[in-house]
C-alpha positions, 0 to 999 in steps of 0.5 A: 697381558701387559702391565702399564705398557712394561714388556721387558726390563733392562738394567743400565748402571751408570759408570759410578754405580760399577765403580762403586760396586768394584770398590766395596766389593774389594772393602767387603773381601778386605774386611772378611780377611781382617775378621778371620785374622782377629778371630784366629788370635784375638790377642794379636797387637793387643796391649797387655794391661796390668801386671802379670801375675806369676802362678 
């Protein structure tokens, strides 16, 4: 039975779309490499505040 005369769906994206997609799929990979770093050494270019107390 064909359902308000759909009989098969085609996806077509516009050029911008897949240029879009190539971008952000790039800033997402940028963003996972910068998160890991982060979370490996969360003190990596960080400024010390305070003073240093010796034990």
């Amino acid at each position: 039975m064909k359902r308000f005369g759909v009989n098969n769906y085609t996806a077509i994206y516009e050029e911008r779309f897949n240029q879009n997609l190539r971008r952000y799929t790039s800033l997402r990979q940028r963003i996972k490499r910068r998160i890991e770093r982060i979370l490996s050494n969360p003190y990596t270019n960080t400024e010390a505040l305070g003073e240093l107390v010796a034990s």
